[in-house]
N, C-alpha and C positions, 0 to 999 in steps of 0.2 A: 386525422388524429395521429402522433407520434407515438406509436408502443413502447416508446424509451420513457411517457412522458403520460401516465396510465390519467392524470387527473390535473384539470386544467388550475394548477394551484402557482404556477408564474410566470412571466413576460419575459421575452425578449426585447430590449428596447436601445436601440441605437440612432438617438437624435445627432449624431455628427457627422450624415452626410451632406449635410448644405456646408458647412463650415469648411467640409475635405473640397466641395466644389467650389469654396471662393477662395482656397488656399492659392496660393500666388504660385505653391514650389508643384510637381509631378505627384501622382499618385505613389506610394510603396509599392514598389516589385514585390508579385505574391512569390508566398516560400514556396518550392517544390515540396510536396509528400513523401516522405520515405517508406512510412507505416500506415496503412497497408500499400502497397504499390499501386502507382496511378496507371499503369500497362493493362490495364483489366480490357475484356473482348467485348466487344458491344451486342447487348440482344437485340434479336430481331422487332422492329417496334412495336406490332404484334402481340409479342409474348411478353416487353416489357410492360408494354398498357394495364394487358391481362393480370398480371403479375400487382401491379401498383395499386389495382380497381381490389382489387382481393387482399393485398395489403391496407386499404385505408378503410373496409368492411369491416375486415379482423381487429384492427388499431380500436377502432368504435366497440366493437363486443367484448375489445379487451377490459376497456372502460367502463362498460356496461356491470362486469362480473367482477371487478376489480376490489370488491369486499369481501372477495369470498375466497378461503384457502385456495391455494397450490396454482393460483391464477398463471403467478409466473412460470408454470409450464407450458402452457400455450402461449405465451405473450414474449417468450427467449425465440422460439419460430419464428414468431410472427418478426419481432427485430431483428434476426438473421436477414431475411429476405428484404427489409426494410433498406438497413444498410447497405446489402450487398448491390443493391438498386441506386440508391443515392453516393456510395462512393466508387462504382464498377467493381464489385470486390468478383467479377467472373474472369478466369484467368487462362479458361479454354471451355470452346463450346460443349465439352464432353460436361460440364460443370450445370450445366440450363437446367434441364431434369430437375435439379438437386431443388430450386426453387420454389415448383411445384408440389415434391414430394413431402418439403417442410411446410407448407400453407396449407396441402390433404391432412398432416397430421394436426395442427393448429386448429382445423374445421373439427376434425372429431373430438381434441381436448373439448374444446370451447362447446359441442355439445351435450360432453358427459358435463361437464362443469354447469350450464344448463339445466342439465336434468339431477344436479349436485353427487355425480358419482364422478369417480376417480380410479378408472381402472387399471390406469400404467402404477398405482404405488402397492400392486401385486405381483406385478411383474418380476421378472428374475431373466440372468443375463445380460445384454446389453443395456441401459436406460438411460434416453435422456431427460435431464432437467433443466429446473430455475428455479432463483429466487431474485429479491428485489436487494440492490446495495439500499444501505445505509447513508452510504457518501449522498450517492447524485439519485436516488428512486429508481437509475436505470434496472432492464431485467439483466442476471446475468448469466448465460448459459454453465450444466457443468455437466459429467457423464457419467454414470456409476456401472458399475460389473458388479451383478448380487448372483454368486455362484447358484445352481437350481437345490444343491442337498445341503446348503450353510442352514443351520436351525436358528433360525428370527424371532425363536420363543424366547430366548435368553440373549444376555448379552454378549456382543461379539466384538473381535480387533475390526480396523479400520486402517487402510492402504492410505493414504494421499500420495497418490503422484503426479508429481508437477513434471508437465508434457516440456518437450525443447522447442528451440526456437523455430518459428512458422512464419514467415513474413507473410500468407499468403494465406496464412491459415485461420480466417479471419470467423465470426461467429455462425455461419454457415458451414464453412467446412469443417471446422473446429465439432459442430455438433453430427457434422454423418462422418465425420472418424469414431465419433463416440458410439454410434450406432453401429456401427459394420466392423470394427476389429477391437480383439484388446492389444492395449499398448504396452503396460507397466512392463516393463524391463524386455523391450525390443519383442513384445509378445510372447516370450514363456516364461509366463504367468495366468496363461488363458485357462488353463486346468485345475487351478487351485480351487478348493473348497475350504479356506481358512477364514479367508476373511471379506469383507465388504471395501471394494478400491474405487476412491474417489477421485475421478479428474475436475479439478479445477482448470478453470479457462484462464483467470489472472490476467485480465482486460487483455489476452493476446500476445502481449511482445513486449512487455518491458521487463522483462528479467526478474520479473516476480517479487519489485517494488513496490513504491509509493503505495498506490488506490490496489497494485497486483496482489498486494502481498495481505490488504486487510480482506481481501474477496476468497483469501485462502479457507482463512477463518471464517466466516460468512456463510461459506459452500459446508465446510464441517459443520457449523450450527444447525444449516439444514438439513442436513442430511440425519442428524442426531434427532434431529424434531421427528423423521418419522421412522426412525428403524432403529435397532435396540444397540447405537453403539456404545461401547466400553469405552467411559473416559480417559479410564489409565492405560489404555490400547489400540492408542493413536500414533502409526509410525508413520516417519514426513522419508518419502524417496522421491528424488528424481534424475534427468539421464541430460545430460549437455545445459543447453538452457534453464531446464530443469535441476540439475544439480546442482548449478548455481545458487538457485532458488534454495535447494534444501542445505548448502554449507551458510546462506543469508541467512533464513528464517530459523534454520539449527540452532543459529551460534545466538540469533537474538531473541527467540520464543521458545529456550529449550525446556523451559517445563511444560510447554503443551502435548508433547510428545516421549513415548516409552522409548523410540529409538529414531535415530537421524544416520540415510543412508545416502551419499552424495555420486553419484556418476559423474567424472568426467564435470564440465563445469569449468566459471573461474571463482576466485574469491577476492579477489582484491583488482586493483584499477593500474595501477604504476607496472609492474612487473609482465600483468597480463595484458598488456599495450604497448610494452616495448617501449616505454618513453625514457628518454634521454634528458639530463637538466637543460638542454638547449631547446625540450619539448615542453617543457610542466607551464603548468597553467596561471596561472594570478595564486597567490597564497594562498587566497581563502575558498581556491576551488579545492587546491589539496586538502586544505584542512576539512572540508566537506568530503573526502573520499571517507570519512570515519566514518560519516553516517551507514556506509555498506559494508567497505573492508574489513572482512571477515577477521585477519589479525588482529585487528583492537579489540575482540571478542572471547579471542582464543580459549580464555580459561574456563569459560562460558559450556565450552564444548565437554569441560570433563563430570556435570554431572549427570551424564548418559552415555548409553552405547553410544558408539559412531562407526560407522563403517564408509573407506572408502571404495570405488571401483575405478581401473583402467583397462583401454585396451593397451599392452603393450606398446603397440605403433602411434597411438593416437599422440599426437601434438599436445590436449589436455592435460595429458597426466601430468604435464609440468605443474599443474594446479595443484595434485594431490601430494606431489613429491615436495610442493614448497610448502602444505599443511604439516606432510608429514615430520619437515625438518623442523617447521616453528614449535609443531607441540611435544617436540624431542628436546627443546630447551627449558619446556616447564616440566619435563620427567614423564611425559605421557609419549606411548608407542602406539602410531595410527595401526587401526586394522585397514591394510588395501590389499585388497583381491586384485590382482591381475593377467586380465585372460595374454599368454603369450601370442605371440606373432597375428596381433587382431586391432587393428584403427578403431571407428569412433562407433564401435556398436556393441551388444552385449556376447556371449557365448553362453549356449546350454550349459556347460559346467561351471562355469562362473556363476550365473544364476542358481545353478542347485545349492552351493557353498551359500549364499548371501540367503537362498531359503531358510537354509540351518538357522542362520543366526537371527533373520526376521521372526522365527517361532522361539527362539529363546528369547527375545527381548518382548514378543506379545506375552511370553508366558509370566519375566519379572516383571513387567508395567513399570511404569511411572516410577512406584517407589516412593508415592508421595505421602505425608508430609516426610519433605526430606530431614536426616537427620546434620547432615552437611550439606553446606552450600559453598562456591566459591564463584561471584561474578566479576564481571571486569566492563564497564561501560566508559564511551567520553559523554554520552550523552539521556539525557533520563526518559526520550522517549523508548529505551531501552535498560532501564533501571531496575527491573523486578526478576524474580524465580520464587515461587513458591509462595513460601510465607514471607519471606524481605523482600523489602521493597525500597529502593533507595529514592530520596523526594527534595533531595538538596546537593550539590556539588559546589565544592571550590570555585570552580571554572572548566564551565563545558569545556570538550574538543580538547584538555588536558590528560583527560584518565584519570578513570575511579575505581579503586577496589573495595573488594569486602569476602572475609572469610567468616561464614557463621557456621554455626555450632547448637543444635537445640538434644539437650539431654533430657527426655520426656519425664523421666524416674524421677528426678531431683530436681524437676520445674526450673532447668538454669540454661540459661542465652549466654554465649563470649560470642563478641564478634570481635574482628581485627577491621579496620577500614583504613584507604587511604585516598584522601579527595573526596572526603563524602563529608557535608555539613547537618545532610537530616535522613531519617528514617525512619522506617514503619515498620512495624512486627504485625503480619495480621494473618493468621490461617485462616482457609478457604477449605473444607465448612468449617464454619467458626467453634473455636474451644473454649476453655477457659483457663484463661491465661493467670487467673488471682493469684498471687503471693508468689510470682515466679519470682528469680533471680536475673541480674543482667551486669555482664560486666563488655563492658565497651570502651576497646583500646586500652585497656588496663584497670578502667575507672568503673566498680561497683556501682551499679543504682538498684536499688528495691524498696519495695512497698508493702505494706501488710495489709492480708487482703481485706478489701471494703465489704465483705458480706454479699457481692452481689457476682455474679459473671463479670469477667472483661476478658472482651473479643479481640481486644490488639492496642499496642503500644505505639505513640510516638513519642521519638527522639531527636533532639535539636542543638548542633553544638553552638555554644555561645563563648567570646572570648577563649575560645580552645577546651572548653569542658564540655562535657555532655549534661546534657540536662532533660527531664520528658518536656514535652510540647512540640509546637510546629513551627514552620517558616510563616511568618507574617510578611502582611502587606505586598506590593508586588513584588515578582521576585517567579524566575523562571521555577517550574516543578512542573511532576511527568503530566505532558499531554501538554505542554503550556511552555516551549523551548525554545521551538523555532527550529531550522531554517524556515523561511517563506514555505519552501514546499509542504513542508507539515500540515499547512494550514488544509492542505486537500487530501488528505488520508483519514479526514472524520467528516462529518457534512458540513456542506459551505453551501452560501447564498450567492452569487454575484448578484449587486446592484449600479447598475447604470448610471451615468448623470443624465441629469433631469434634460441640459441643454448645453451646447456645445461653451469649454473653455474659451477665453477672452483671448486667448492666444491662437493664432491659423495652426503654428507649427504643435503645439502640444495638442489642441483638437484632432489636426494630421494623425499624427502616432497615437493619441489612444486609439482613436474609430480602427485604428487599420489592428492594435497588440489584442483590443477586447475582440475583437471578431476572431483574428487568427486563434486565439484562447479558444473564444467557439467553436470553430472548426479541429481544433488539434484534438480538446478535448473529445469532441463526436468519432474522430476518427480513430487516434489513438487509443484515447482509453473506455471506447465503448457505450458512451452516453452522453446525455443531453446537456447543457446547464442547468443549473435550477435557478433561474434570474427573477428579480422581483426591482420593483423600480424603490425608492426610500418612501415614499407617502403609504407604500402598501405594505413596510415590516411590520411584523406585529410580536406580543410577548413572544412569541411561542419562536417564533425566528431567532430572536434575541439569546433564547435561553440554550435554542438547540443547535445553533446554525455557527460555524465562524460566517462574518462578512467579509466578501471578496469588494470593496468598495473603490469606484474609479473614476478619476476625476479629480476636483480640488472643491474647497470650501463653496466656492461659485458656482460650479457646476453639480455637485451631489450634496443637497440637503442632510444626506445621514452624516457625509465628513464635516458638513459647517457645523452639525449638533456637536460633535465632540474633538471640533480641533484643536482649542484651546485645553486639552490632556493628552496630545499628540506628541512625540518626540521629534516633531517637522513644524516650521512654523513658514507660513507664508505672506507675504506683505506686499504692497502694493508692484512691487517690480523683483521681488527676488523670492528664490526658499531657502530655508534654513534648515538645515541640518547637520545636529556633532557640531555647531555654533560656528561651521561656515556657510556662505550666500553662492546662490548661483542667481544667474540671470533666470527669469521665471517662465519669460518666453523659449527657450529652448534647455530646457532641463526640465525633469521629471522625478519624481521621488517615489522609488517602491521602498515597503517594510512590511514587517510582520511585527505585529504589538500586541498585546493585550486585551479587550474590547472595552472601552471603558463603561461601555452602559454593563457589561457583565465579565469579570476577569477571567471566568472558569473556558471564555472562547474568546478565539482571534478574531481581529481586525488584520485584514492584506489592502495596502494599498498598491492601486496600479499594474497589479503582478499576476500573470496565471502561470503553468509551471516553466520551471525557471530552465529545465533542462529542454533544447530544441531538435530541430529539426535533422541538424548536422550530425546532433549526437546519437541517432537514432541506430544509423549504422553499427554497432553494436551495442549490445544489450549492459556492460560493463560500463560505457560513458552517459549512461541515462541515470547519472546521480545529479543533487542539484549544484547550480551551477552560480548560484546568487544566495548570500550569508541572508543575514538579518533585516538590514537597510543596505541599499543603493542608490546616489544617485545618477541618472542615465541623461548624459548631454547627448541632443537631438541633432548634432553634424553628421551624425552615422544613421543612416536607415535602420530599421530591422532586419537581418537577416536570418540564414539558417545557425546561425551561431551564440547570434548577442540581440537583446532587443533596442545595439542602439553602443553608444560610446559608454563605457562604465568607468563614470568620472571617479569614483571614488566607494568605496562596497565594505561592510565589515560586520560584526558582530556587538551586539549588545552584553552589556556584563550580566551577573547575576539578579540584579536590580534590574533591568531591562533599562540600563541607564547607555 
């Protein structure tokens, strides 16, 4: 039994290896692994056996107890050792132990859990955990420090800090770092009694995106579920890789957080790669840097503290020095601390200075409901702070703004917007909004109140005026945007075709892109797939799941059900898409669309994530790397780069047209 994979609820199914053995051309050259490294030592057979017979024991009790609270703490062990077994994640013999030592603990979780007691959630100190993602069911490890005199009678601040980059520091070692040292700010911070610090693991090494970046939040929810944290004193730090992650998640979830503190890090992809225009990529990879680069964000940063850090010496601070100058042209002055004549690590008096201010920003909170807002997105999976929420734009990957304004006394809204078509006014916990005022971009709207509560406003421009109501019919809004990668930062299903395509050479490349998916996924980000073949979807898939669907009308029954509402049409010898043909036998169509048996989730054709192997090598080029639709002529292999020739790649409008 798979501990990533607690309940036997889908299939992996790959009918296309007869089809790759009557193919006429060579197998696909497998991609080398970047993440985690394939140089792992090999155990003695002995102790791997041992090791595997105790792993597939544990797998089974995980299963067994898997209705019952806090399971995923014995079951992130148990798939540390899992993994570390099926991908060599051992990187020196001194490392063997470690195996052992997590399967002892895993045995005693699993017989408190047993005997339904739970004694590590008294504990104080070092702690490891788990919970289960959202996305894939995987478990996902994370570490806390509960100081031993913090009082847990009341509510307290809460640390998140997002650890640097690890190539090696894979769910095993990831969890006895968590055990044996604190980390937050180069380790002094091991004496504090302020607050509760949360390490998140953020599937390892992708620079605290995609699936990293929703397991942030995930790790915060659980950890809130059993210990009395302060919503309004949530502070996001982290230190290299890490601060990446906190100038990312900063600039795009800055109302989760009282204050955002960035170490060193980068923020953007062009500058902090040194590329030259005889380097840049296809258009529509640049215009995909939005989805990260922190510049398109900027504004974003000013409705909280921010603080940055450098070492002097360190190379990074070119990061902070080019934040500092961007938000020096919208009138804001960064705080950066910088330890003199010191590279890429912290200083004892650096950290005392950054203490100060992490206790003045636990002590203002949040600050929410704001009474100002100023955001700035190109894209709406990024469209909200507080109470607005933005739910329509001009034209993604352009820029959108909005300055708002809520005067609580005189129940009146101004907003300014610019490139925004729809909106929502909704506080969280919800008010009453009856008989406010709203003037939007100049244009008054008000209502008198109905006699009853109203928890929030939409707004809709039509013909250039504002008007209440929503965006109808299809039509991109947040959660529902695209790129392709999107499609795996909420739960997805992959589904297999039933039987191999009519074609040798597209049978070839799917068997060989769905499986590397498998394997990339398992390695990279941590987990399993969740595969179901098309006869076995049911409501519940439908309603909860994007489909990851691969194949063609001929080969996966769920794509014949809804091709004729597809923006791809297929016919006897060609595809169609954007109303030109390829030849059918070597071309292939990925997209991201809308589902049609349900709009509120995606359909992915063809496609798992779009960023690869090559791009691995650092954490800054693991953005995506493929728009909306592509289609992929098949004269090009897959490699570590591309899945194949990218005949042609772009973006859907607003309409998903």
């Amino acid at each position: 039994m798979n501990p990533t994979a607690p309940a036997p609820r889908f299939v992996a199914v790959s009918l296309l290896l007869l089809a790759v053995t009557l193919a006429a051309e060579e197998p696909i050259a497998p991609i080398p692994r970047v993440l985690p490294p394939e140089n792992g030592v090999a155990l003695p057979a002995d102790l791997a056996r041992t090791l595997g017979e105790r792993v597939t024991a544990y797998a089974d009790r995980v299963w067994e107890v898997d209705h019952k609270p806090h399971v995923a703490d014995a079951a992130v062990l148990v798939k540390a050792v899992d993994f570390a077994l099926k991908h060599g994640e051992f990187y020196s013999e001194k490392e063997f132990p470690l195996a052992t030592e997590m399967l002892d603990l895993a045995e005693a979780r699993l017989n408190s859990l047993d005997a339904d007691e739970r004694p590590w959630l008294k504990d104080r100190g070092l702690v490891i955990r788990g919970y289960r993602s959202s996305i894939d069911d995987s478990y996902q490890p994370y570490g806390l420090e509960i100081p031993a005199d913090l009082d847990l009678s009341k509510p307290v601040p809460l640390l998140v800090w997002l650890h640097g980059r690890g190539d090696k520091t894979t769910d095993l070692h990831f969890l006895n770092q968590c055990r044996k040292k604190s980390q937050a700010f180069g380790g002094f911070y091991k004496d504090q009694n302020e607050a509760i610090v949360l390490h998140p693991f953020g599937r390892q090494c992708v620079g605290w995106k995609h699936a990293g970046e929703i397991d942030v939040f995930e790790a915060i929810a659980a950890v809130s579920a059993d210990y009395p944290v302060d919503p309004d004193r949530i502070l996001l730090a982290g230190f290299s890789m890490g601060g990446a992650g906190a100038w990312h998640l900063g600039a795009h979830y800055r109302d989760r957080f009282c204050g955002v503190h960035a170490g060193a890090g980068f923020a953007e992809t062009k500058i902090y790669n040194k590329l030259t225009p005889d380097q840049y990529p296809a258009d529509y990879v640049q215009t995909l840097w939005q989805v990260y680069d922190v510049p398109n964000y900027l504004e974003n940063l000013l409705n909280g503290p921010l603080l940055a850090y450098s070492g002097a010496k360190d190379k990074q601070k070119a990061t902070a020095d080019l934040m500092e100058a961007e938000l020096a042209k919208i009138g804001h002055t960064l705080r950066h601390v910088v330890a003199p004549d010191t590279e890429h690590k912290y200083t004892a008096e650096a950290v005392a200075e950054i203490r100060t201010w992490l206790t003045e920003s636990w002590k203002n909170g949040r600050g929410l409901p704001a009474a100002k807002i100023r955001w700035q997105t190109p894209t709406l999976r990024y469209g909200s702070y507080d109470w607005l929420k933005l739910t329509g734009l001009e034209a993604h990957w352009q820029g959108a703004r909005a300055e708002a304004e809520w005067n609580r006394e005189s129940h009146a809204f101004t907003l300014k917007t610019s490139g925004v078509t729809a909106l929502e006014i909704a506080p969280n916990p919800i008010l009453d909004l009856a008989g406010s005022t709203l003037s939007i971009d100049g244009q008054t709207l008000s209502t008198k109140p109905p006699g009853f509560p109203v928890g929030s406003f939409s707004f809709v421009k039509r013909d250039g005026q504002w008007t209440w109501g929503e965006q109808e019919g299809t039509v991109k809004r947040p959660g529902l945007q695209g790129p392709i990668d999107d499609a795996f930062m909420s739960r997805f299903l992959v589904v297999p075709p039933d039987q191999a395509p009519a074609a040798p050479r597209v049978a070839r490349w799917l068997d060989f892109e769905l499986n590397q998916f498998r394997s990339r996924w398992q390695a990279l980000m941590r987990g399993t797939l969740l595969e179901k073949s098309a006869d076995e979807l049911d409501s519940d898939d439908l309603r909860d799941a994007n489909l990851v669907l691969w194949g063609d009308p001929e080969s996966n029954p769920m794509i014949a059900e809804i091709a004729d509402k597809l923006p791809v049409k297929w016919t006897d010898d060609a595809i169609v898409v954007k109303g030109e043909s390829y030849p059918r036998d070597s071309h292939v169509p990925v997209l991201i669309f809308p589902n049609p048996l349900n709009q509120a989730r995606y359909i992915v054709l063809n496609s798992g994530l779009t960023f690869r192997e090559g791009h691995d090598k650092t954490n800054s080029q693991q953005n995506p790397k493929l728009p909306d639709w592509a289609v992929i002529g098949l004269d090009r292999d897959p490699d570590a780069l591309a899945p194949g020739t990218i005949v042609k790649a772009g973006f859907f409008n607003e309409q998903w047209q």
